[in-house]
LOTORTI-461743 format. One record per residue (C-alpha): residue number from 1; residue in one letter; x, y negated, z. Coordinates in Angstrom, 3 decimals, padded with zeros to 6 digits, always signed. Example, Ala and Ser with C-alpha at 12.3 -4.5 7.8 and 13.67 -1.06 7.14 Angstrom:
BEGIN
[1; 'A'; [+012.300; +004.500; +007.800]]
[2; 'S'; [+013.670; +001.060; +007.140]]
***
This chain:
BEGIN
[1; 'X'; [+000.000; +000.000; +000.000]]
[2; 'X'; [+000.965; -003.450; -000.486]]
[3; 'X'; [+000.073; -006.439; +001.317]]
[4; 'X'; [+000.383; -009.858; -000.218]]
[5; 'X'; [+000.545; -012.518; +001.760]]
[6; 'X'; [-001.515; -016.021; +000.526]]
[7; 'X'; [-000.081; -019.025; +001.213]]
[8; 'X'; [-002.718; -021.646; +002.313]]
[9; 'X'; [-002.575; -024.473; -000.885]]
[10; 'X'; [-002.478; -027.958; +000.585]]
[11; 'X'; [-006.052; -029.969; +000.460]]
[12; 'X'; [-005.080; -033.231; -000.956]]
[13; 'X'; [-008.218; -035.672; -000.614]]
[14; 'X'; [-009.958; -036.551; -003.574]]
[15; 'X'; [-008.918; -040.231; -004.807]]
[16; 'X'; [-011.418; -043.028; -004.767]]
[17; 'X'; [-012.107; -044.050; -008.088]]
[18; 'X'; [-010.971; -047.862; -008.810]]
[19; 'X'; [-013.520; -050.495; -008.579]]
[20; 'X'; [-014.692; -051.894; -011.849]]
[21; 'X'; [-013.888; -055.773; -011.994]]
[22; 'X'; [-015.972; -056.201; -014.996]]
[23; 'X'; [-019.162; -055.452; -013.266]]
[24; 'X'; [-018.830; -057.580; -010.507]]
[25; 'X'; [-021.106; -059.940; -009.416]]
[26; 'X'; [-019.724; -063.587; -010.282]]
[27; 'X'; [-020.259; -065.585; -006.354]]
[28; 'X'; [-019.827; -068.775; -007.611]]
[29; 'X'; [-022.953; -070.627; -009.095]]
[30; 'X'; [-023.090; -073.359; -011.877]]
[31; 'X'; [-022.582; -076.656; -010.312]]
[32; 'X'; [-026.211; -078.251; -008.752]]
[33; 'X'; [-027.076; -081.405; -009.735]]
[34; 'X'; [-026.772; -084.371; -007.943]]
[35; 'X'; [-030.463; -084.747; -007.772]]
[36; 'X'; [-030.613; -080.816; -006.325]]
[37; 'X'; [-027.654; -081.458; -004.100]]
[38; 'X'; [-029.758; -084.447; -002.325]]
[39; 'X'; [-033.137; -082.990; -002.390]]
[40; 'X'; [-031.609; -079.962; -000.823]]
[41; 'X'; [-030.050; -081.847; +002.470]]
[42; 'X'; [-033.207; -084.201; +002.728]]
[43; 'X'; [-035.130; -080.702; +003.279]]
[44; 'X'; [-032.952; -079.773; +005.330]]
[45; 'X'; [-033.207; -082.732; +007.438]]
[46; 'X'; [-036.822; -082.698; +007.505]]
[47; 'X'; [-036.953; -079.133; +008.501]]
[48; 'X'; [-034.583; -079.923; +011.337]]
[49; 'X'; [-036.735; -083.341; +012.588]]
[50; 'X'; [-033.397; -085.283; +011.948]]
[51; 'X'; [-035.239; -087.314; +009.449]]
[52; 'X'; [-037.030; -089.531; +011.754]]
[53; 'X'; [-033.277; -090.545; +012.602]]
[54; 'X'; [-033.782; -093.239; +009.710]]
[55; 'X'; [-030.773; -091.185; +008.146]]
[56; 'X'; [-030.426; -091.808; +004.000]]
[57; 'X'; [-028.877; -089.603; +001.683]]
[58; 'X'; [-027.169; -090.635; -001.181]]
[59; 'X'; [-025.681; -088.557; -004.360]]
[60; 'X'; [-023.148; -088.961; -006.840]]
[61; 'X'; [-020.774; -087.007; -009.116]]
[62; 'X'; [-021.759; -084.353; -006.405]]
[63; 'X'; [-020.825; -086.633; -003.625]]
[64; 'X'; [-022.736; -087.111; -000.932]]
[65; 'X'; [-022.821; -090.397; +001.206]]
[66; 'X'; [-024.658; -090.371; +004.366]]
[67; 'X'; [-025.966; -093.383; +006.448]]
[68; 'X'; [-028.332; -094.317; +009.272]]
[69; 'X'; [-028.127; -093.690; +013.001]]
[70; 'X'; [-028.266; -090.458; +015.641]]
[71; 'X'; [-028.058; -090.914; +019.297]]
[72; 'X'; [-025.998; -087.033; +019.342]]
[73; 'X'; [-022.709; -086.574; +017.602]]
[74; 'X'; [-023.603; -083.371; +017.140]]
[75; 'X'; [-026.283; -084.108; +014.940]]
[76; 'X'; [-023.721; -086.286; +012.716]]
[77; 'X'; [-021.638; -082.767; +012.235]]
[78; 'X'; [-024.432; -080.446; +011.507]]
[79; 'X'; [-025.787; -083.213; +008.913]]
[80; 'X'; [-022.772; -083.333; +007.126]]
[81; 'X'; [-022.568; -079.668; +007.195]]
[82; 'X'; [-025.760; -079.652; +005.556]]
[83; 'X'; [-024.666; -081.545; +002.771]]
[84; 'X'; [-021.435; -079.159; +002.216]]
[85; 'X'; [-023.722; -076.448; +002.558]]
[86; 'X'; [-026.402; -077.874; -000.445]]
[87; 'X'; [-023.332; -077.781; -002.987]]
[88; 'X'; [-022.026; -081.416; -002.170]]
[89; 'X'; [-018.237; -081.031; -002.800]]
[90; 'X'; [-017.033; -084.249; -001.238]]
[91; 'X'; [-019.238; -086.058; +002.195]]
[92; 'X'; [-018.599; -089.576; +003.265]]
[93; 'X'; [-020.586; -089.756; +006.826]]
[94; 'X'; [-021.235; -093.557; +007.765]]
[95; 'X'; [-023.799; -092.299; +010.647]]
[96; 'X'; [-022.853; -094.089; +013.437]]
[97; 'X'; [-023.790; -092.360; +016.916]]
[98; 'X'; [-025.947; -094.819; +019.102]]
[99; 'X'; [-024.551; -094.355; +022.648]]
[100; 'X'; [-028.189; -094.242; +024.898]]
[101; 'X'; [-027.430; -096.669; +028.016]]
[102; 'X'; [-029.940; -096.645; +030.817]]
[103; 'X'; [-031.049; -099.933; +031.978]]
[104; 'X'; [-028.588; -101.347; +034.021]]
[105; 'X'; [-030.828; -104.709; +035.221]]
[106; 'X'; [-030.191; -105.397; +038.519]]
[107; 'X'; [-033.474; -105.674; +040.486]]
[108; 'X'; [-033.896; -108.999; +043.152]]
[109; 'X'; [-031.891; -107.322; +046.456]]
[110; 'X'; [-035.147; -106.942; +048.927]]
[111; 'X'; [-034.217; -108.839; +051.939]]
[112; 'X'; [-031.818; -107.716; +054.434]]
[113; 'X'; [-033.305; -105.702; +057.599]]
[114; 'X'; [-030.155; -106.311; +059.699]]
[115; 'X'; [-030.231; -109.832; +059.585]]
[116; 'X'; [-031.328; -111.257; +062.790]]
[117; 'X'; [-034.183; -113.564; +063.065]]
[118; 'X'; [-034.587; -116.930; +065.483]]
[119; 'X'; [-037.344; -117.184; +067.681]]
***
């Protein structure tokens, strides 16, 4: 009788095919225009109640310029965010940020209990 012996064949894993460049899907979108740009971050303001702000949006050569008022800085960001966000590929932000100062009148000082009074 004779025995063979098998020797165990190594299990290479199978390789990945290669990804296909050609069928890719493009990420980048034609340019908006400037009217689509603006109309997109005055939505977006309106949807985020930033619009009663008095803030105005402005568009051109896809460049947005923002002005008006907020009392929050963070507001100013996120607005100019939205702008980047809409397609806008350049943002000038002339918000200014309205510090809110509480009253600081000085009432008339009530009269003083400690001061002694003549008979």
């Amino acid at each position: 009788m004779t025995c063979v012996a098998q020797t165990p064949t190594s299990a290479k894993p199978t390789p990945k095919p290669a990804k296909d460049k050609t069928n890719s899907v493009a990420r980048t979108s034609a340019p908006k225009a400037d009217a689509d740009i603006q109309k997109c971050i005055e939505d977006r303001l309106s949807s985020a109640k930033l619009k009663e702000n008095g803030i105005t949006v402005a568009v051109s050569g896809r460049e947005a310029t923002l002005t008006g008022t907020t009392t929050k800085a963070s507001h100013k960001n996120s607005i100019a965010q939205y702008a980047k966000h809409c397609g806008a590929t350049k943002v000038t932000n002339n918000i200014s940020v309205q510090s809110m100062t509480k009253s600081t009148a000085k009432k008339p000082a009530a009269a003083d209990s400690t001061t002694l009074r003549k008979p």
